[in-house]
C-alpha positions, 0 to 999 in steps of 0.5 A: 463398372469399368477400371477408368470409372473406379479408379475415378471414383478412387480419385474423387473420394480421396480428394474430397477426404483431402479437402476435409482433412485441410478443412479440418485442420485449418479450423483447428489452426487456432488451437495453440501448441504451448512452446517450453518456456522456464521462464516468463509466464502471465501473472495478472490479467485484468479486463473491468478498467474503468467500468463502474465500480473498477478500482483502476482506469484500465485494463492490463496484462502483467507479465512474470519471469519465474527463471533465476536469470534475466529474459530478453523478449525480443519480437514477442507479443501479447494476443487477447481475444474473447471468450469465444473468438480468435486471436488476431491483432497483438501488442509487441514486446521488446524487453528485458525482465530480471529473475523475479521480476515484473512487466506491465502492459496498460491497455484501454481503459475509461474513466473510474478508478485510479490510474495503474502504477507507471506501465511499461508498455501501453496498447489499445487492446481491450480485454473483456471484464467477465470472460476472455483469453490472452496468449502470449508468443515468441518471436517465431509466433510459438506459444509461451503462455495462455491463459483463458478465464470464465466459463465460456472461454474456449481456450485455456490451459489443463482442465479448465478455464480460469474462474470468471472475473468482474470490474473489481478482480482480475485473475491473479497467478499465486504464489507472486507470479511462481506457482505454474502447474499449466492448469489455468484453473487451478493456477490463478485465482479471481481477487482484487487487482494488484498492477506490479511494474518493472520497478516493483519488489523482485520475488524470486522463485525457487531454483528448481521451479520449471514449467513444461507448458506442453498441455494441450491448449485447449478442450476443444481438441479431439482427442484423435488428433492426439493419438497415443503412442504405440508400446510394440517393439515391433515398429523398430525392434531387430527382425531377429529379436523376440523379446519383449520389454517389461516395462519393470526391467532395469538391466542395461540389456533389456534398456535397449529395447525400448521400442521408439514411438511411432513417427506419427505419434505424439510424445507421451509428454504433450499430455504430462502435467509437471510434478514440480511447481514454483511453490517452495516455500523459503524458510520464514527464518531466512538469514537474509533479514539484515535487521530485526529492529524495524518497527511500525511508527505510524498508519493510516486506516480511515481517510476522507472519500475513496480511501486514496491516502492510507499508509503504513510507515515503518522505521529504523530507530538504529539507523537508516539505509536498512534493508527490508529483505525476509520481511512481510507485512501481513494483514489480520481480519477482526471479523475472522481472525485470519490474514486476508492480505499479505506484501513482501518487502523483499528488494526494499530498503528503508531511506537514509532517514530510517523511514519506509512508507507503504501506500495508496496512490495518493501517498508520494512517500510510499516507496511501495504502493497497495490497492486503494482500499485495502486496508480495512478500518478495524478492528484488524491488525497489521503484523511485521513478520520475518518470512515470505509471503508464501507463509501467509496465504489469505486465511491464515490463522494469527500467529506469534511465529517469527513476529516482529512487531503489531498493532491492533487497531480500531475506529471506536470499536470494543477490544478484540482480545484474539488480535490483542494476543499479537501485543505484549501483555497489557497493551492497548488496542488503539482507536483512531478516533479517540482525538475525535476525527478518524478521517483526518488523523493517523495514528503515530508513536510519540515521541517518534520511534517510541514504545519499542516492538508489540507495543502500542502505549505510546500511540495516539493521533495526530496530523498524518506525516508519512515518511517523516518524523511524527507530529506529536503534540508538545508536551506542557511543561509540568509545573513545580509546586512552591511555597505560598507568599507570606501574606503581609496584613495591609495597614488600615488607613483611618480617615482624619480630618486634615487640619489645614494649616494656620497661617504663618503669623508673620506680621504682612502688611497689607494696605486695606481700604478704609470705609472713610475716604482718609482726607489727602494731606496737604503736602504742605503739612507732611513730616518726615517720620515714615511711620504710618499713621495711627488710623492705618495702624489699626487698621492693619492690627484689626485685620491680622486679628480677624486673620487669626480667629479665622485661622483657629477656626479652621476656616 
C-alpha cells in the first residue's frame, strides 16, 4: 500500500474518532459540573400540588442560603426536568436571601389543597410528583445546586438520587435547609410539605458550615472521563532530582517535591466529599432566650372538615413584645411516645398584648403558620422547650430537659401516664370533649394566663379566640347563707255573722198613704194649729213601730 493511501487512512480514522469523541461529549454536555457554592442550596421541593389528595394547590421549589451573610441572586435560574429528561426552559431569579433565610418558587398547580404561603416568586413550571430533577445555575449558566429525586432520576448529586415522592411529601432538606454533605440521598428526606417564604423564621447555620458542591453530578458519568490524577514526580520534578517523595515526610525539604497533577487531570477534590456539614447543634441552653415565662394559654386540636383551623397560643403573662428566640415548640405522639413534628421560634416575638399564635391557614392571628393537619387529636402532647429544632428530630424520646411548659391532651381518650410525666405532679390530661363538642371548641386557661407553666388544672373548653384574651365562662357568684325569717303564725279569722246595723231610731216623718182616701177638708173649716191630725199621727207611730221590729229581727 502506497504513503498517500496510508496516510489517507490515517486521516480518515483520526477524523472519525474526532467525530466520536465530539459526539460523545455532547451527549455528556447535559451532566452539570456543581460550581462551589457556601451559601444557597435547594432546601424542598414539591411536585404532588393539586393532585388528589395533595395538602397544597401547587407545585414549589424552596430555596435556602445556609452562609452567615446575605446572597444576592442576580441573573440566576432555576431548571426542572423529568426523571429521565434534559433540562431545558428555566425560571429566572433576581433576589436577596438573608443568612438563615428563605425563598419560595410557586409553580403550576391545580385545584386540591390549600394555597402555598405568599410565594416569592411565581412560574409555570411543573414538577413531577413521584420523580423528577431541579437544578439550580448562576449567572454564567454554572451549576450551584441539584437535586435529582425517585429511583428513576438520572441526575443527582453523591450516590444516589433522593427517595421518591407522592401528592403528600416532598423531599425536604434536614436540619432546616443546613445539612448539605452533596449526597442527594442522604440529605433530604420524603415528608409532609412545609412551604417556608421570605417572611418565614430565619434559621441561621453554624459558622463553619461550608458545602464544596464539587461531586460528580450524576452516575451516569463514565468513570474514564474523570481520570486520577498521576503521583510520579516525573512530570515536574528537576531533570536533576531522584527523590521520590513519602507521602508521610513532613520536612520543608521534601514539601517541595510534591509533584503537580498532571494538566489532564481532574483535582482529586472533584470526587471528595466534604467532612464538615451544616449540622451543628446549637446548645439547648442558649443564653439568647430573653424570656423563660411563656406559657401555653389555648389550643385547638379538633376542628370541623379538613382541619384548616388549628392552633397553638402562646402567652406572656409579664408583658408583651417578648422575644421568642432559643424556643421550640415540639410535638409528642401518644401512640409511640416520640416527637413526630418540632417548629422553632427563632426570629419571632410575641404582640405588644403578650399573645403569639401558631396555625393553620385558615387562622388570621397565626404569626406563624404549619401544615393543615399537622396536629394530631390525642392523646399527644405539645411541649415549649428552651433549644433548637435540631434537638428534636422526629422520633426523639419525651424528655424533661429544658422544658418549659406542656399539655397533655385528649378527645375522650384514657389517661396516658408516659405523656402525663411532662406535667407536674397530679395534673389532669385534658379532654377537648368534656364541653360536648370537640369540633367547635378550644381548650383554654380560665381565667386567662392562669394555672402557671406544666399545669393544666385550669383548662377547660370554650369558643376558640386565638390571639386574644380566652372567653372563659362568667363565674356564678357563690351565694352567702342567711338566717331563715322568723315566721310570724297568721291570725285565723273566725267567720261572724255581721249584724246589720239598726237603724237610727231618729223619729223621720214619713208621709204614708192612708188605705181610706182621708175626706179633703173644706178650707173653709181649717184652723190654724199646724199639727197633724190624729189619723196621720198613728199612722205614722204604727209605721216607726213595725220599723223597729224589722230592725231587731235582722231584717
Amino acid at each position: 500500500m502506497s504513503n498517500f493511501k496510508l496516510e489517507h487512512l490515517f486521516y480518515f480514522w483520526f477524523g472519525l474518532f474526532l467525530l466520536v469523541l465530539a459526539v460523545f461529549i455532547s451527549t455528556q454536555s447535559s451532566q452539570p459540573t456543581i460550581a462551589a457554592s457556601n451559601s444557597i442550596v435547594i432546601s424542598q421541593v414539591y411536585g404532588g400540588g393539586g393532585n388528589s389528595g395533595a395538602p397544597y394547590t401547587h407545585d414549589f421549589v424552596e430555596l435556602f442560603n445556609r452562609s452567615n451573610t446575605t446572597d444576592t441572586l442576580t441573573g440566576w435560574q432555576i431548571k426542572v426536568a423529568s426523571a429521565t429528561g434534559t433540562f431545558s426552559t428555566g425560571a429566572s431569579i433576581n433576589a436577596s436571601i438573608p443568612a438563615g433565610g428563605y425563598f419560595l418558587i410557586q409553580l403550576s398547580g391545580g385545584s386540591t389543597g390549600q394555597t402555598l404561603p405568599q410565594p416569592d416568586q411565581i412560574s409555570t413550571l411543573s414538577l413531577n410528583a413521584t420523580a423528577g430533577k431541579v437544578i439550580l445555575l448562576d449567572e454564567n449558566d454554572s451549576t450551584i445546586d441539584l437535586i435529582g429525586f425517585g429511583s428513576s432520576a438520572t441526575q443527582y448529586e453523591g450516590t444516589g438520587p433522593a427517595a421518591s415522592l407522592d401528592n403528600t411529601k416532598a423531599a425536604i432538606r434536614l436540619s432546616n435547609g443546613c445539612t448539605d454533605s452533596d449526597n442527594n440521598n442522604t440529605d433530604f428526606q420524603a415528608t409532609s410539605p412545609s412551604p417556608r417564604n421570605s417572611s418565614s423564621a430565619l434559621q441561621p447555620c453554624s459558622a463553619t458550615a461550608t458545602a464544596t458542591h464539587t461531586a460528580t453530578a450524576s452516575a451516569t458519568v463514565i468513570p474514564s472521563l474523570t481520570a486520577t490524577p498521576t503521583s510520579s514526580p516525573s512530570a515536574t520534578l528537576s531533570p536533576t532530582s531522584t527523590q521520590t517523595p513519602s507521602p508521610s515526610a513532613t520536612s520543608p525539604s521534601t514539601s517541595t517535591l510534591t509533584p503537580s497533577p498532571s494538566s489532564t487531570s481532574i483535582p482529586p477534590s472533584a470526587t471528595a466529599t466534604p467532612t464538615t456539614t451544616a449540622t451543628a447543634t446549637p446548645s439547648p441552653t442558649s443564653t439568647s432566650v430573653h424570656n423563660h415565662n411563656i406559657i401555653i394559654n389555648e389550643f385547638d386540636v379538633d376542628t370541623p372538615g379538613s382541619d384548616i383551623a388549628e392552633f397553638m397560643e402562646l402567652f406572656s403573662p409579664n408583658n408583651g413584645d417578648q422575644p421568642l428566640d432559643g424556643l421550640v415548640i415540639v410535638l409528642y405522639d401518644g401512640l409511640t411516645h416520640k416527637s413526630y413534628y418540632a417548629i422553632s421560634l427563632n426570629g419571632y416575638r410575641t404582640e405588644s398584648d403578650g399573645y403569639f399564635v401558631l396555625g393553620n391557614s385558615a387562622i388570621s392571628a397565626a404569626a406563624k403558620t404549619f401544615a393543615n393537619g399537622t396536629l394530631q387529636n390525642g392523646p399527644d402532647a405539645i411541649a415549649l422547650y428552651v433549644g433548637s429544632v435540631n434537638d428534636f428530630p422526629n422520633g426523639t424520646t419525651i424528655t424533661t430537659t429544658n422544658l418549659l411548659d406542656a399539655v397533655v391532651y385528649g378527645t375522650d381518650d384514657a389517661d396516658d401516664p408516659i405523656l402525663l410525666s411532662l406535667l407536674n405532679p397530679a395534673q389532669p390530661q385534658i379532654n377537648e370533649s368534656a364541653g360536648g363538642s370537640s369540633s367547635t371548641q378550644s381548650n383554654q386557661r380560665c381565667a386567662n394566663g392562669s394555672g402557671g407553666q406544666r399545669n393544666t388544672n385550669t383548662f377547660s373548653p370554650n369558643a376558640p379566640n386565638p390571639g386574644a384574651a380566652n372567653i372563659c365562662p362568667t363565674p356564678s357568684p357563690t351565694p352567702i347563707p342567711t338566717e331563715p325569717p322568723t315566721k310570724v303564725p297568721t291570725a285565723t279569722k273566725i267567720a261572724t255573722a255581721t249584724k246589720t246595723p239598726a237603724p237610727t231610731e231618729t223619729a223621720i216623718w214619713l208621709i204614708v198613704p192612708s188605705d181610706t182616701p182621708t175626706p179633703t177638708p173644706d178650707p173653709s173649716q181649717r184652723t190654724q194649729n199646724n199639727s197633724p191630725d190624729n189619723g196621720l199621727m198613728q199612722r205614722l207611730v204604727y209605721r216607726h213601730y213595725l220599723m223597729e221590729i224589722h230592725a231587731e229581727d235582722g231584717e
